[in-house]
C-alpha positions as CSV (number, residue, x, y, z in Angstrom):
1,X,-7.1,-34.5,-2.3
2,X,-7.7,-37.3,-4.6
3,X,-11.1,-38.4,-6.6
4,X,-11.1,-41.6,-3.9
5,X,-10.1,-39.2,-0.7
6,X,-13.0,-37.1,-1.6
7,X,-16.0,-39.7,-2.2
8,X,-14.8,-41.3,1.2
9,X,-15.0,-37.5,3.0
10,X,-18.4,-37.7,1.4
11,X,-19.2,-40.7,2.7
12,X,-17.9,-40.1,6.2
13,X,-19.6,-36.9,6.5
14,X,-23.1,-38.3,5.0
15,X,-22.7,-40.8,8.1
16,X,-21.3,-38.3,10.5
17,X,-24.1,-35.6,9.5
18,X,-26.7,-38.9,10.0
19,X,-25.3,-39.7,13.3
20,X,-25.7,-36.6,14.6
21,X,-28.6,-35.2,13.0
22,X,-27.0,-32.0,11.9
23,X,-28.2,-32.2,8.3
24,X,-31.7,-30.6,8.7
25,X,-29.9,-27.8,10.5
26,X,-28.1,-26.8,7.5
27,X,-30.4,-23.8,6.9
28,X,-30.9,-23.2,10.0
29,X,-27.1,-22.5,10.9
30,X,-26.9,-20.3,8.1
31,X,-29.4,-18.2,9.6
32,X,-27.8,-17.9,12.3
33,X,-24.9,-15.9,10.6
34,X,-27.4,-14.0,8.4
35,X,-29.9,-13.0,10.7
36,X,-26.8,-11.8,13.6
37,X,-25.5,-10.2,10.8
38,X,-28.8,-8.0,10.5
39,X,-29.3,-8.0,14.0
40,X,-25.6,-6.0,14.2
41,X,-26.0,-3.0,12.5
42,X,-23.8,-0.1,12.7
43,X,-20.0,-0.2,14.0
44,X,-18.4,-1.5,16.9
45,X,-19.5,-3.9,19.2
46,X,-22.5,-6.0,17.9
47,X,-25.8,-4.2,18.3
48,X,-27.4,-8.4,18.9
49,X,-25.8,-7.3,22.6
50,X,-29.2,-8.5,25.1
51,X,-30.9,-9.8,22.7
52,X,-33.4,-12.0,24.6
53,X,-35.3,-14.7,22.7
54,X,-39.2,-14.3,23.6
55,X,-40.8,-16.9,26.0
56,X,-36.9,-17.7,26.9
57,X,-36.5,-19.1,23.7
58,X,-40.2,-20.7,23.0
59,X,-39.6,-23.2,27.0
60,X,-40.8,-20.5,28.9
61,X,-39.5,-20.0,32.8
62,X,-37.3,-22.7,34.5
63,X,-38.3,-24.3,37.8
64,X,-37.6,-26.7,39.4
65,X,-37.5,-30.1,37.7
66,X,-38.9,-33.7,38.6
67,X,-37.8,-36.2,39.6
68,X,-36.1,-34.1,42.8
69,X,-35.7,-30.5,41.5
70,X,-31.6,-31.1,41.4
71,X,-32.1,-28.9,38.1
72,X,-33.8,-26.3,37.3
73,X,-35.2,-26.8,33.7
74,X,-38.4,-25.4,31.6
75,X,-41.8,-27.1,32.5
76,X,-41.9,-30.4,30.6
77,X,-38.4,-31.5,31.1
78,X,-36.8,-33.9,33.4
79,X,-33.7,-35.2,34.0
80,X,-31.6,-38.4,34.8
81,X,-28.6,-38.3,36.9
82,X,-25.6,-40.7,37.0
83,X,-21.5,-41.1,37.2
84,X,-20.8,-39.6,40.3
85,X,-17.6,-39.1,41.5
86,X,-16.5,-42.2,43.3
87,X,-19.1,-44.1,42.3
88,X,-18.1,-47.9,40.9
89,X,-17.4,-48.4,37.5
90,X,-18.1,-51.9,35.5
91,X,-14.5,-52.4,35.5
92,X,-14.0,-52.7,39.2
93,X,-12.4,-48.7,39.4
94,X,-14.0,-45.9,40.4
95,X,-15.5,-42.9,38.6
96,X,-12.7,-40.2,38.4
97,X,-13.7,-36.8,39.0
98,X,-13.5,-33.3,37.7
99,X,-16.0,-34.3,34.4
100,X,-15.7,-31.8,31.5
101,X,-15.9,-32.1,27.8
102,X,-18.1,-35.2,26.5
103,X,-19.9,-36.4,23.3
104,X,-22.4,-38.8,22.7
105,X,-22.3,-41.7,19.8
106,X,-24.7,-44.4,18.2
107,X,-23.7,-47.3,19.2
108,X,-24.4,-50.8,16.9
109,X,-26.2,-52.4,19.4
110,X,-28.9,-49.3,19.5
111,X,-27.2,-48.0,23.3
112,X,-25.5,-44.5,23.2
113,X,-21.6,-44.4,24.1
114,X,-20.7,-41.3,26.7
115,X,-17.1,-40.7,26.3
116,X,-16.1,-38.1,29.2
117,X,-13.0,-36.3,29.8
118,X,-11.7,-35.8,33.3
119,X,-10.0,-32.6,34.5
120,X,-7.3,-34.0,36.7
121,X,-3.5,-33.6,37.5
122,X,-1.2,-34.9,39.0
123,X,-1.9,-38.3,40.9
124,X,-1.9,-42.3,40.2
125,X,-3.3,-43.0,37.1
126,X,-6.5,-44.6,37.5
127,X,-5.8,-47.5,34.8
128,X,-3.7,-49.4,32.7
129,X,-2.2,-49.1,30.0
130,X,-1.7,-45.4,30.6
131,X,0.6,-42.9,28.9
132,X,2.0,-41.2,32.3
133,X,1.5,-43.1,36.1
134,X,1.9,-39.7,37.7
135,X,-1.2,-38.4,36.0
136,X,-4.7,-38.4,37.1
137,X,-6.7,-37.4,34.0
138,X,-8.1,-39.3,31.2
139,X,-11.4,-40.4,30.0
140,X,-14.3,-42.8,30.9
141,X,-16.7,-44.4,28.8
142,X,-20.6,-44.9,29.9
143,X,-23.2,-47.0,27.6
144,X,-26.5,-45.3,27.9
145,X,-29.6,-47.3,27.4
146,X,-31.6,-44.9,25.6
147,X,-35.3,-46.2,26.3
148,X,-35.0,-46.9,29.6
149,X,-33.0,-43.9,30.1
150,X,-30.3,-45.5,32.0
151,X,-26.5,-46.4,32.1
152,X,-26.0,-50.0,32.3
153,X,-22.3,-50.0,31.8
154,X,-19.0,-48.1,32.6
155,X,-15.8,-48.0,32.4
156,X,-12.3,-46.6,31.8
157,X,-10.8,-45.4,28.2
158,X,-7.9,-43.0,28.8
159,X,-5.3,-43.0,31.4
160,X,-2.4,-41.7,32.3
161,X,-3.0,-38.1,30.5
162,X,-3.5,-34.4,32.6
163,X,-6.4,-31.7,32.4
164,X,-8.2,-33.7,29.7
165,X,-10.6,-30.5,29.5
166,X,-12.4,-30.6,26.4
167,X,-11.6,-32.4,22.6
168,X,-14.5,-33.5,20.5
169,X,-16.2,-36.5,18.1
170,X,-14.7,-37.3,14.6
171,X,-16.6,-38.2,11.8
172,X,-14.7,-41.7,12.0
173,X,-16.4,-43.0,15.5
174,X,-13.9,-41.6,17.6
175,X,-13.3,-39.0,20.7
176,X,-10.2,-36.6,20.8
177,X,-9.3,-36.0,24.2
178,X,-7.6,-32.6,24.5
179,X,-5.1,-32.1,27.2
180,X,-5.3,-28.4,28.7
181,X,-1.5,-28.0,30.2
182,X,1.9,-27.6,28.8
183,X,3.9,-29.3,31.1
184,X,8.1,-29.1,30.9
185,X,10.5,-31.8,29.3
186,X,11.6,-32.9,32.8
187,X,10.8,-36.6,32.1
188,X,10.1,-38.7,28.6
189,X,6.4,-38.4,29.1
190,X,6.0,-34.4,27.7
191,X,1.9,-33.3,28.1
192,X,0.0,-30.9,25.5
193,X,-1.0,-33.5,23.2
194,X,-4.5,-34.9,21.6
195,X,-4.9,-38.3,22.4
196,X,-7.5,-40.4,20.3
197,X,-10.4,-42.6,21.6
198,X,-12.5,-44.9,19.7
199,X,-16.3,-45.0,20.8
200,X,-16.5,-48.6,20.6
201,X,-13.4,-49.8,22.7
202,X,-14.5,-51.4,26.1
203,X,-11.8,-50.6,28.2
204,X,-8.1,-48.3,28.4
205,X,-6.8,-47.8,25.0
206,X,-3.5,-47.6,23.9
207,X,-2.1,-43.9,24.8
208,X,-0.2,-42.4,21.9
209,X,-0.7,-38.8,21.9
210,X,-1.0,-37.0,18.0
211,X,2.2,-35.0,18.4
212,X,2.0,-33.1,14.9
213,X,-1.6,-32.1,15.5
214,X,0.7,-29.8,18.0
215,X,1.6,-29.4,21.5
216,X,-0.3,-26.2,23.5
217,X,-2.4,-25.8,26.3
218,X,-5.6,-27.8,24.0
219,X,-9.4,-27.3,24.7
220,X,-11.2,-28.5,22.0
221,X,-11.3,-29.5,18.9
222,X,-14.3,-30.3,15.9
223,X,-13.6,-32.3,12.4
224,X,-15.2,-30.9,9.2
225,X,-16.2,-34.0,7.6
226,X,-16.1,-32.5,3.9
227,X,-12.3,-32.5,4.4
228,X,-11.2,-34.1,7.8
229,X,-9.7,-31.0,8.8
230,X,-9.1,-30.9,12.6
231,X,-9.7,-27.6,14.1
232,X,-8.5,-27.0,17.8
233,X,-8.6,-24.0,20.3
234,X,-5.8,-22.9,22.6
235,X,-7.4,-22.0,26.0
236,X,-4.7,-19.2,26.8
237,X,-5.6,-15.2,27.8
238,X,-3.7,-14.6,24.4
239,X,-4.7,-17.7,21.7
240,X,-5.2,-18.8,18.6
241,X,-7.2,-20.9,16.4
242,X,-5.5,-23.6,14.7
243,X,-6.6,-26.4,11.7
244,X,-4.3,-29.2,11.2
245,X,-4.6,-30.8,7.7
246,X,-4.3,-34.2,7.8
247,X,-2.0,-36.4,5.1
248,X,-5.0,-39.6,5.7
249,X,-8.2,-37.7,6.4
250,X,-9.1,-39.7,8.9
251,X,-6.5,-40.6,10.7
252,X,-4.6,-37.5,12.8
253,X,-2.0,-39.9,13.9
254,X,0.0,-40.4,10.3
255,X,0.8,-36.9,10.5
256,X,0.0,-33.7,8.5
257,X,0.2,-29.7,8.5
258,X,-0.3,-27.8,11.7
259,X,-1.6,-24.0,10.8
260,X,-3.2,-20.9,12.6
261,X,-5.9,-18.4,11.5
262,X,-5.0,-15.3,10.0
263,X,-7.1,-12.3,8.7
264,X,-6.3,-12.0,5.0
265,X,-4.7,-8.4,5.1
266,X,-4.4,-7.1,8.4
267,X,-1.5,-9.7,10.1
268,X,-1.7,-9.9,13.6
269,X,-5.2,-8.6,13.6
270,X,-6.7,-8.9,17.6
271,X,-10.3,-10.0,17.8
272,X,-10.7,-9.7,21.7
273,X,-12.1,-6.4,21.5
274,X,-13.6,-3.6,19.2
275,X,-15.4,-6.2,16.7
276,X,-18.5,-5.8,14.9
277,X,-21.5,-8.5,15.1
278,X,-22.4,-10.0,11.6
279,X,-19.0,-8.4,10.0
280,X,-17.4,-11.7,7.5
281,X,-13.6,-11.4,8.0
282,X,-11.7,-13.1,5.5
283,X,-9.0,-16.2,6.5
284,X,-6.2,-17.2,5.6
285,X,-4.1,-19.9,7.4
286,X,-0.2,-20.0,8.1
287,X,1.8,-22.5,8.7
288,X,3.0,-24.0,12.2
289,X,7.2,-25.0,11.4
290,X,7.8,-26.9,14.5
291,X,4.0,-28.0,16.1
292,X,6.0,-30.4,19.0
293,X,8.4,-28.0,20.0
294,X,11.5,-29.3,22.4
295,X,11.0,-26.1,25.0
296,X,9.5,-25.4,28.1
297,X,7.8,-22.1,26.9
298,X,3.9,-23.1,26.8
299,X,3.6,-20.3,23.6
300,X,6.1,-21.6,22.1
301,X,3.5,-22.7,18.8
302,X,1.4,-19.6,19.5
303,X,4.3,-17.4,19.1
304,X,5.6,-19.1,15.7
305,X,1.9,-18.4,14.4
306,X,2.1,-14.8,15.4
307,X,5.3,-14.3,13.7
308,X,3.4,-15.6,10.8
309,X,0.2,-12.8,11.0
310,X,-1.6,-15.5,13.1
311,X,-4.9,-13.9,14.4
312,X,-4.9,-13.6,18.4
313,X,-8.1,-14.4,20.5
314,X,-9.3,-14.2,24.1
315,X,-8.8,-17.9,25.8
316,X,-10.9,-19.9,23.1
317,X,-12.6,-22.4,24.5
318,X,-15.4,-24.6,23.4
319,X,-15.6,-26.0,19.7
320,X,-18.2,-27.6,17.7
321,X,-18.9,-28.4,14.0
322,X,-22.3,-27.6,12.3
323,X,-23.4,-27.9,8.5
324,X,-21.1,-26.1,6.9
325,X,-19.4,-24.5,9.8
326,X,-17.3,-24.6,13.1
327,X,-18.6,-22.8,15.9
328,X,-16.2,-21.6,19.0
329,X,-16.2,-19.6,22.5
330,X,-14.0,-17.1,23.6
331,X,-14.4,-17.2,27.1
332,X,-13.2,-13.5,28.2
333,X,-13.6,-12.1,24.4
334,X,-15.6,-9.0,23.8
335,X,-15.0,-5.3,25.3
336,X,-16.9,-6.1,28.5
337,X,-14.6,-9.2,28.6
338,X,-17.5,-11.6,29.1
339,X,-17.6,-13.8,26.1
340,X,-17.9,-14.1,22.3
341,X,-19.3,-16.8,20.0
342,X,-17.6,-17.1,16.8
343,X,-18.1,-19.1,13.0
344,X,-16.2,-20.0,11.0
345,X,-17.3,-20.9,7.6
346,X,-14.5,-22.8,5.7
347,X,-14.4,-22.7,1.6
348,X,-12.4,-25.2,0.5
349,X,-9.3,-25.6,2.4
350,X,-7.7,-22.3,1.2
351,X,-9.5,-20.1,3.1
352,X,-12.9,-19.1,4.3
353,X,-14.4,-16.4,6.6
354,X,-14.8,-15.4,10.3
355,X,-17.6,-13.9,11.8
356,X,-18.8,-12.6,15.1
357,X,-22.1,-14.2,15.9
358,X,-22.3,-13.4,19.6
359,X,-20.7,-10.8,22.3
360,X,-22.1,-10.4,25.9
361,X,-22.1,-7.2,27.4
362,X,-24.6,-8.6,30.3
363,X,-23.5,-11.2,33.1
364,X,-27.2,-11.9,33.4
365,X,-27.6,-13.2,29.8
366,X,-23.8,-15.1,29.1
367,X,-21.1,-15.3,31.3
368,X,-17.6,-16.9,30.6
369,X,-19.0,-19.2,27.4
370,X,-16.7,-22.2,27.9
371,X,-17.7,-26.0,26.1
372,X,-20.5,-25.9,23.6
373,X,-22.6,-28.2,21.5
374,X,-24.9,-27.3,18.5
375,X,-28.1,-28.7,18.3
376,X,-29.0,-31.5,15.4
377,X,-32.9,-30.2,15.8
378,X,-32.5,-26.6,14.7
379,X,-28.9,-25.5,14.2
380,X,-29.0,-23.2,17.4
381,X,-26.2,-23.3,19.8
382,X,-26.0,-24.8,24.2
383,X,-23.2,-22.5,26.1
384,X,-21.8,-23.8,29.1
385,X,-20.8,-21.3,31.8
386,X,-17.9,-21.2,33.3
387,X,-17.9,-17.9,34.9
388,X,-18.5,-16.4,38.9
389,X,-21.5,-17.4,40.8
390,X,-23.9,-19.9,39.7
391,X,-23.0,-21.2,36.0
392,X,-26.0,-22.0,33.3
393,X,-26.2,-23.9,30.2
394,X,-28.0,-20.8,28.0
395,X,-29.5,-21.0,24.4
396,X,-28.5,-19.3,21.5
397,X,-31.4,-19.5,18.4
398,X,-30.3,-19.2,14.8
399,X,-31.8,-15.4,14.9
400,X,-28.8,-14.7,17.1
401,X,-31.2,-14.3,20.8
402,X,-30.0,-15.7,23.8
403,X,-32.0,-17.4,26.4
404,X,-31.4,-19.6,29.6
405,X,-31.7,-23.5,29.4
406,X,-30.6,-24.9,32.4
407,X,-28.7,-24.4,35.9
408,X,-28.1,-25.9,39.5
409,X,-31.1,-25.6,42.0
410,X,-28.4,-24.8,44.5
411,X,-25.4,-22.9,45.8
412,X,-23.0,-24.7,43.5
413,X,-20.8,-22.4,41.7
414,X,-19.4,-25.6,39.7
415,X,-18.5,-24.8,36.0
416,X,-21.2,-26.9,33.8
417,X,-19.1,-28.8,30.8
418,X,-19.6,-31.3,28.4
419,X,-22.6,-30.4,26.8
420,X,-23.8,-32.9,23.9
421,X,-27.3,-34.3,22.7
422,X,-27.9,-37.5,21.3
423,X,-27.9,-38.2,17.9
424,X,-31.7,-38.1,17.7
425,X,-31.5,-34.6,19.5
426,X,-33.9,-35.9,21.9
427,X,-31.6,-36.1,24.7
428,X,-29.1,-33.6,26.3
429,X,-26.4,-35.0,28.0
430,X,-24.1,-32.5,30.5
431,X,-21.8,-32.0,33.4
432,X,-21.4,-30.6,36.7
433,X,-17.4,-30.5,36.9
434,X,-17.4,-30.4,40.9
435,X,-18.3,-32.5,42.4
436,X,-18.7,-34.4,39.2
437,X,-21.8,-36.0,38.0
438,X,-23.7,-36.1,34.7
439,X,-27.3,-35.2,33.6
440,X,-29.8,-36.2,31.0
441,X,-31.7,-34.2,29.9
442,X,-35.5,-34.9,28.6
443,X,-38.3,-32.9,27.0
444,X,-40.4,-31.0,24.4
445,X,-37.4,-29.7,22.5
446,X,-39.6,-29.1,19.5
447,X,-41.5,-26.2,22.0
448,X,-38.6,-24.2,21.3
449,X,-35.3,-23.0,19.6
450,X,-33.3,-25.9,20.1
């Protein structure tokens, strides 16, 4: 990296760490590897396992919440509720369904910019241009008024993409739409790819997917804005974590090096079971030969990593940077198969370490973590559950203790996605994947560990 590439990764991650409000979490994130760390003890699975945080994290209980009790929330909080399914958009189309991954950006004209991923297949594509009409997914874009707490304008931004599950903001204003599916070569419109969306474009933009940032079954994906590096998750029962360097940091699309995580001296090594809270593993990263491969086997880049020593994890999920870290989820990680949280703390772009912040051995306290978010009040973390019964966003402080944050006052077994706050931290924007709506989320977060 050149003297002028690295003052301008300054730069962008000075603004990015300003937009989102991360930087007085710095020391608090750090904490939160320390203090599981302690928390872990002796060998095995992590010791931190039902750790509850006291008061349920400083909110207290949840009831329900005004204005109609659709959520239950700690007293204090309330919530907005907009973009249902079918509902009209600003453009004269109709909300798509299935909502999952989301962020939330500062707009110039002091609104917030949603830009939400839809979860769909096959079917019409719901605008133009799009990169396939035989698929349903893509993403929408809703402008938030923040004081009155109220969307006042939506539309489409993605079309013509499938299973656009999770993905996550850049540094550079942008949204990286992931698509979850590895679909054959049986037409010239292949699926697997990332597909970029600015925060700022007003209506479908131009579909071009980032072909050497790889094609896999994607989930999500955060930026380190010290280096640009792009790191994305494979949602797979067997999958890897993978970094793609880029040749322009900041822009994915004029190509770069596609790599997956390794464990310095033990190739191959399996983190889905038998790990120890709190333990630093050290990382190396090796490289991906072919990252668009022409083949029909949907491990076909996992299995060139694994040749390579590529580390092997248990359907990662959710992704999310933090000072000085990225955070993931492996969904069915963890010897009682429930979840795991995971860090990674990059040192320069050699190498860095891994460590286990979180492993649930209760259904009661974390379930099937899928997207997260990490909050830019205190560092600590928002799960969404995507597991068997009702679902819950939960809490996770920076002393490594869980608690429960939100969930449906009803039968609804619906995943909960797209958890993101607003670059103030004051609000908390999420889904409800079925039957698809969005929440906003109000309150004294300053009560509390987030």
């Amino acid at each position: 990296m050149t003297d002028e590439t690295r003052d301008t990764a300054a730069v962008n991650r000075r603004r990015f760490l300003a937009g989102t409000g991360t930087i007085g979490a710095a020391a608090a994130l750090h904490a939160l590897m320390g203090n599981t760390a302690a928390l872990a003890g002796g060998p095995g699975v992590g010791n931190n396992r039902g750790v509850v945080a006291p008061d349920n994290g400083g909110y207290g209980p949840l009831r329900p919440a005004p204005p109609h009790g659709e959520l239950l929330l700690p007293e204090g909080f309330s919530y907005v509720e907009f973009g249902r399914t079918g509902s009209p958009l600003s453009d004269g189309g109709t909300t798509p369904g299935r909502h999952d991954g989301m962020a939330a950006f500062a707009a110039a004209d002091g609104a917030l910019r949603l830009v939400r991923n839809h979860e769909q297949s096959g079917g019409p594509a719901f605008a133009d241009p799009h990169y396939d009409p035989a698929a349903a997914g893509g993403t929408t874009t809703v402008v938030f008024d923040r004081e009155a707490m109220r969307p006042v304008r939506s539309f489409s931004s993605l079309a013509g993409t499938i299973r656009n599950c999770a993905g996550g903001p850049t540094p550079w204003g942008t949204w990286l739409s992931c698509e979850e599916t590895f679909t054959g070569l049986d037409s010239d419109r292949p699926h697997g790819y990332v597909f970029e969306v600015p925060a700022d474009a007003d209506g479908p933009v131009d579909p071009v997917p980032h072909r050497a940032m790889g094609r896999f079954t994607h989930e999500a994906v955060a930026v380190d804005p010290d280096t640009g590096i792009i790191y994305q998750t494979e949602d797979r029962g067997s999958s890897g974590l993978y970094r793609f360097v880029p040749d322009v940091p900041g822009n994915p699309g004029a190509g770069g090096r596609l790599q997956m995580l390794a464990v310095a001296g033990h190739p191959g090594h399996d983190t889905r079971q038998g790990q120890r809270a709190g333990r630093p593993l050290p990382v190396e990263w090796v490289d991906i030969p072919d990252p668009d491969p022409d083949s029909d086997d949907s491990l076909a880049v996992f299995r060139q990593g694994r040749q390579r020593g590529g580390a092997v994890f248990a359907r990662l999920e959710g992704a999310w940077y933090g000072d000085g870290s990225i955070f993931v989820n492996a969904t069915s990680g963890g010897d009682a198969g429930l979840g795991q949280v995971w860090q990674y703390r990059p040192t320069g772009e050699a190498g860095g370490q891994l460590i286990l912040v979180y492993e649930s051995t209760d259904p009661d306290l974390l379930q099937s973590p899928d997207n997260l978010c990490v909050s830019p009040n205190s560092g600590g973390l928002v799960l969404c559950e995507d597991g068997s019964g009702p679902d819950m966003l939960r809490g996770l402080t920076p002393r490594g203790e869980i608690f429960d944050l939100a969930a449906l006052n009803s039968g609804n077994t619906s995943e909960l996605a797209g958890a993101t706050f607003s670059p103030d931290g004051q609000v908390l924007f999420f889904n409800v994947q079925t039957p698809g709506v969005t929440y906003a989320v109000t309150g004294p977060w300053s009560r509390g560990a987030l």
